[in-house]
C-alpha atoms as one frame of an Amber mdcrd trajectory, in Angstrom:
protein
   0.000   0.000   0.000   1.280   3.563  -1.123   2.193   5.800   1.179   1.746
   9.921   0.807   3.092  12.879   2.507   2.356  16.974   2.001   4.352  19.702
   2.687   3.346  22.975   2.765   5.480  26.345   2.769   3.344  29.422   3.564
   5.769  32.514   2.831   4.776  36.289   2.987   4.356  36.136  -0.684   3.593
  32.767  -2.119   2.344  29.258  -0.857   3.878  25.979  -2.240   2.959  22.776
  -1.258   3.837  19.066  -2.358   2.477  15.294  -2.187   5.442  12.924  -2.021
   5.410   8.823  -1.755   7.453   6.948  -0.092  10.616   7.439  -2.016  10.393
  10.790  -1.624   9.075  11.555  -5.162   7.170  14.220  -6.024   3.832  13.174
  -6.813   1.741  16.555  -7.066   3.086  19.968  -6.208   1.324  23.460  -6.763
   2.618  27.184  -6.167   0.158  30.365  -6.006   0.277  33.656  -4.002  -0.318
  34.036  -0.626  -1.993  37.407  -0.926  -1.866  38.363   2.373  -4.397  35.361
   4.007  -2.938  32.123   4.179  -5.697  30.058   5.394  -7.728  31.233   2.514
  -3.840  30.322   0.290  -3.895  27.205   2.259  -7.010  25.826   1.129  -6.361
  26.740  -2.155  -3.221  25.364  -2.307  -4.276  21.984  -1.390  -6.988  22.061
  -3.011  -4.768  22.123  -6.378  -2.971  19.448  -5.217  -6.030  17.532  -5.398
  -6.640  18.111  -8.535  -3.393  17.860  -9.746  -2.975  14.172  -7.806  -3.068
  11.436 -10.483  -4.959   8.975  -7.797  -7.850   9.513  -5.831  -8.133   9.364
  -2.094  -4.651   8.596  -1.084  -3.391   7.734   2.535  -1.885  10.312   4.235
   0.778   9.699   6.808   1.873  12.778   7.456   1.784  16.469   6.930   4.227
  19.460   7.453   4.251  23.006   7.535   6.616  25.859   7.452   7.496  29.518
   6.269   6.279  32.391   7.825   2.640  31.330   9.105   4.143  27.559   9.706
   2.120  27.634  13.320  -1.127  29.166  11.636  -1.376  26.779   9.289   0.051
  24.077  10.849  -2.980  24.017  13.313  -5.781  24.352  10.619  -4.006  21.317
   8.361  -3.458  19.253  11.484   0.131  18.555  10.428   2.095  16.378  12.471
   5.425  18.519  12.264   6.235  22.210  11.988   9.700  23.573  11.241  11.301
  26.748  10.492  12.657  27.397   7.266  16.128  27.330   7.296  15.537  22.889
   8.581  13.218  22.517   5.517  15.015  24.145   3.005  18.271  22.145   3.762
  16.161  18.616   3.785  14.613  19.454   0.763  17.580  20.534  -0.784  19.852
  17.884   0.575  17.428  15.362  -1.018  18.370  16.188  -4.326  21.894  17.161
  -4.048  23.506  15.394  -0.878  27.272  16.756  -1.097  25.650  20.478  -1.068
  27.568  22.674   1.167  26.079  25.966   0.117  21.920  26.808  -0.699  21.434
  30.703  -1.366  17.680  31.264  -1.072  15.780  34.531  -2.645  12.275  34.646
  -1.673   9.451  37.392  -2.450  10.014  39.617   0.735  13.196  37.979   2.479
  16.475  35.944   1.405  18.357  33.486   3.248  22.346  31.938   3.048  22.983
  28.305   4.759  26.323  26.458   4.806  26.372  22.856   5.143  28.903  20.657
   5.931  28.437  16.937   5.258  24.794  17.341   5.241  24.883  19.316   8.748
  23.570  23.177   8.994  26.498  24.604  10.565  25.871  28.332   9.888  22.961
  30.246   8.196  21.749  34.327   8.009  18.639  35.669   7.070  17.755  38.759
   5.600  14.164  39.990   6.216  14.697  43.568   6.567  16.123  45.079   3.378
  14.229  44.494  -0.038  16.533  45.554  -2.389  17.641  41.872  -2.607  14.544
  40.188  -3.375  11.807  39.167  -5.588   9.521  42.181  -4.593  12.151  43.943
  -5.575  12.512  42.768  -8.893   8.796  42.473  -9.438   8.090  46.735  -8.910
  11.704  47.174 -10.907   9.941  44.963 -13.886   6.287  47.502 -14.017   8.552
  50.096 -13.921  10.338  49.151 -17.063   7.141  47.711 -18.562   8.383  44.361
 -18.924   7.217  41.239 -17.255   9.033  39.709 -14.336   9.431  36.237 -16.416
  11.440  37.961 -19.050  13.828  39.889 -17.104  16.422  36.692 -17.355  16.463
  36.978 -20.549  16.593  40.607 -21.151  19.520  40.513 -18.923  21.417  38.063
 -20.620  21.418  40.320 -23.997  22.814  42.787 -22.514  26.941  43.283 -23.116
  27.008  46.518 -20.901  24.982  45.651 -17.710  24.149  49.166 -16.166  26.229
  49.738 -12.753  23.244  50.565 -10.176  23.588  51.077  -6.645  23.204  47.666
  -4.282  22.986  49.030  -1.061  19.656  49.263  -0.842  15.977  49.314  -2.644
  15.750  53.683  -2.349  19.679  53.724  -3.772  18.458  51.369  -6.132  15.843
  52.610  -7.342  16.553  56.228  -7.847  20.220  54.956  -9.497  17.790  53.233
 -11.958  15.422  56.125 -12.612  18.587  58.544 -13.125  20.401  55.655 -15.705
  16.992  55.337 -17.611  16.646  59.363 -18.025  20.575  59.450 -19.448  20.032
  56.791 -22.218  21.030  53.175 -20.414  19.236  49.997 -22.792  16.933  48.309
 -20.961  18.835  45.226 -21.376  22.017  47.268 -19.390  19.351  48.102 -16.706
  17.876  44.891 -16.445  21.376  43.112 -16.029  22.482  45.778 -13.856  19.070
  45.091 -11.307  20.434  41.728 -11.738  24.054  42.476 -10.321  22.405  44.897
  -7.890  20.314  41.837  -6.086  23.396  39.528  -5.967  25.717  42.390  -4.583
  23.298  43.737  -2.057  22.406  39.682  -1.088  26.329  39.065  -0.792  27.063
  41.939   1.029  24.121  41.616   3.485  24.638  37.693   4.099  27.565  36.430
   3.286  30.094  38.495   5.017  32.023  36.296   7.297  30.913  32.668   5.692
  33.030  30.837   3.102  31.085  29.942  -0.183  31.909  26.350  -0.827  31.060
  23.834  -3.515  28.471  22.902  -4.330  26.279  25.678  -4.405  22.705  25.849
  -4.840  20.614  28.686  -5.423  16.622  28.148  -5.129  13.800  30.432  -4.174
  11.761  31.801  -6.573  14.395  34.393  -8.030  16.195  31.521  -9.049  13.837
  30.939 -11.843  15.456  34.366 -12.924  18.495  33.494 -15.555  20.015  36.803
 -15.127  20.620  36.607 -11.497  22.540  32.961 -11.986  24.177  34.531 -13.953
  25.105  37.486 -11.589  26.010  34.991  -8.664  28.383  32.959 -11.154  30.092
  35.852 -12.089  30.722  37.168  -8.601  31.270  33.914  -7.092  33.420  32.450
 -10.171  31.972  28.754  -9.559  28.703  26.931 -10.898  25.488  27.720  -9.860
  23.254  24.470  -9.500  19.157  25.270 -10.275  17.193  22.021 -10.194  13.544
  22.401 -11.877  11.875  22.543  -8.594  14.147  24.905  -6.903  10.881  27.017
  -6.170   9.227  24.083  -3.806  12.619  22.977  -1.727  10.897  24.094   1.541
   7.809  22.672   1.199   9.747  19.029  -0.176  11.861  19.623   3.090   8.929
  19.733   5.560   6.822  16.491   3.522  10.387  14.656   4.039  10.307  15.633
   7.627   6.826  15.017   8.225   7.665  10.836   6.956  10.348  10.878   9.502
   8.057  12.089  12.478   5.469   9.378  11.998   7.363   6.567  13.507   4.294
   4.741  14.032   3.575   5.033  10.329  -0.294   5.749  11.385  -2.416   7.065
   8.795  -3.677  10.766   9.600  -7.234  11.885   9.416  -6.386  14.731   6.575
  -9.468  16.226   4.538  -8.697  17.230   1.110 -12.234  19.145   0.985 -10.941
  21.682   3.152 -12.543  24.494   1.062 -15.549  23.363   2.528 -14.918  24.120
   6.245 -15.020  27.495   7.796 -11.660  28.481   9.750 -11.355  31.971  11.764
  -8.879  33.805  13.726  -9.527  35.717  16.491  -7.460  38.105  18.453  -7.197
  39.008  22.321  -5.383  40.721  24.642  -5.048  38.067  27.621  -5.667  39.770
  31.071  -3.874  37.045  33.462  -0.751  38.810  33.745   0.753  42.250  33.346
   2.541  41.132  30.096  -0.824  41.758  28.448   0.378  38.688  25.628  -2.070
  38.897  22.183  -3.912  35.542  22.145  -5.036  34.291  18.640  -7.665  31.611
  18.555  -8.395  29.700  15.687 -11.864  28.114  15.055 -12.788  24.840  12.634
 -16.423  25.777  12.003 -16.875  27.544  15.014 -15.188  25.441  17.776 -11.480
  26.651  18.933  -9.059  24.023  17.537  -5.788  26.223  18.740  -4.834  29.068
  20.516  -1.251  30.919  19.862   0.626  34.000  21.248   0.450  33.055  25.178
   3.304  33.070  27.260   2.256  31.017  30.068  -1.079  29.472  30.812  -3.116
  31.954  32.228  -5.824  32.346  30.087  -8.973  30.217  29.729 -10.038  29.045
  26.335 -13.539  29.194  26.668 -12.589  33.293  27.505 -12.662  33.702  23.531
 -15.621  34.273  21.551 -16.317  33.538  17.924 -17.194  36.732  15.827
């Protein structure tokens, strides 16, 4: 009897999830944006991956989430392991290329650097403050120049005079692109030089201090971006590994994970029809204690399933109220 396991990675920006047997194949897999309400992504997202799954009603075993709203989601999914990103990413990636030593990660709204060393994390950084170094970046650069964000790897790669603009960060940036535009720059020089500018400002912000060693892998969704490969090869002088689902390494990570947590290989009670039930959130400020902790409940059709926020156990449950 088959086996299945789904990961899901809820980021700021998009949602990813995968269904993988067994041996760790991918089955299914589906990416879409987050759009600011990842329950609502959530159920989207799976509900895809239903769609997309070439048998019906498979056994689940186990289920993982992680990204940003990991805990939110993890509760309305039921999944039977949560980890942070940095864990997932280097299962997932590890996977796929065991003697890895480097993964360079370029999200929507935040990047991330982790150095392995015989498949242990020994050091990683993450960047979730500047933007100038990320795919939101690159998206309002792209409207700007009236091109779409799919084609900017290619643009860049015409280009034989990449545009110099400034990497330290996304005001610089931007107003060193405006000024280039206005004095005559191709867009192919601009869009190469964004390119440079996203590697730079990434290298400078999280690699200072760690040593770069192959093999390096670069996913995230900028790495569907040819001209940035190209920009890290250049500055790092070595080969730049992509693989074809570079874009869903955190959400393989956590399915992997969620197979090793269920020791007892007992199948989970998952509903794929979860566009069907009604989940809320509800916020409170906790009076137990002078901390005054925010207290978010989440409801399954009405009933709380979890709370989060707390910092000790002072409040009551029943103290929250559907609206």
């Amino acid at each position: 009897m088959d086996k299945y396991y789904i990961g899901i990675d809820i980021g700021s920006i998009s949602t990813k999830a995968v269904m993988i047997n067994q041996d760790r194949k991918i089955i299914a897999s589906e990416y879409l944006w987050t759009e600011g309400n990842p329950i609502e992504a959530t159920k989207k997202v799976i509900t895809k991956l239903k769609e997309k799954m070439p048998i019906k009603n498979p056994k689940i075993y186990g289920v993982g989430t992680t990204g940003s709203a990991r805990n939110l989601v993890g509760s309305v999914v039921g999944a039977n392991i949560i980890k942070n990103e940095i864990t997932a990413h280097a299962i997932g990636t590890l996977s796929i290329y065991p003697d890895v030593r480097t993964i360079l990660e370029i999200g929507g709204q935040d990047s991330k650097i982790i150095i392995l060393n015989q498949g242990i994390v020994v050091d990683y950084a993450m960047n979730t403050l500047c933007a100038a170094g990320t795919g939101a970046f690159l998206s309002s650069q792209s409207k700007r120049l009236g091109i779409d964000i799919s084609d900017m790897g290619d643009i860049a790669l015409s280009s034989k005079n990449p545009s110099k603009i400034a990497a330290r960060c996304t005001v610089f940036a931007e107003s060193d692109l405006v000024h280039k535009a206005q004095i005559g720059h191709k867009k192919e020089d601009l869009v190469a030089g964004l390119c440079n500018s996203v590697v730079k400002n990434y290298l400078n912000n999280l690699s200072r201090g760690k040593k770069i060693k192959d093999r390096v892998v670069f996913q995230g969704g900028v790495s569907k971006n040819k001209g940035v490969i190209k920009a890290f090869e250049n500055e790092l002088d070595t080969q730049i590994f992509v693989d074809e689902n570079s874009h869903l390494m955190g959400a393989l990570g956590i399915a992997i994970l969620s197979q090793k947590a269920n020791k007892e290989e007992k199948e989970l009670a998952f509903d794929f029809n979860i566009q069907d039930i009604d989940f809320k959130t509800l916020g409170v400020e906790c009076k137990g204690c002078s901390n005054n902790c925010e207290i978010v409940y989440i409801y399954k059709n009405g009933n709380v399933i979890d709370k989060m926020g707390g910092r000790c156990e002072k409040f009551n449950l029943v103290e929250a109220k559907s609206s």
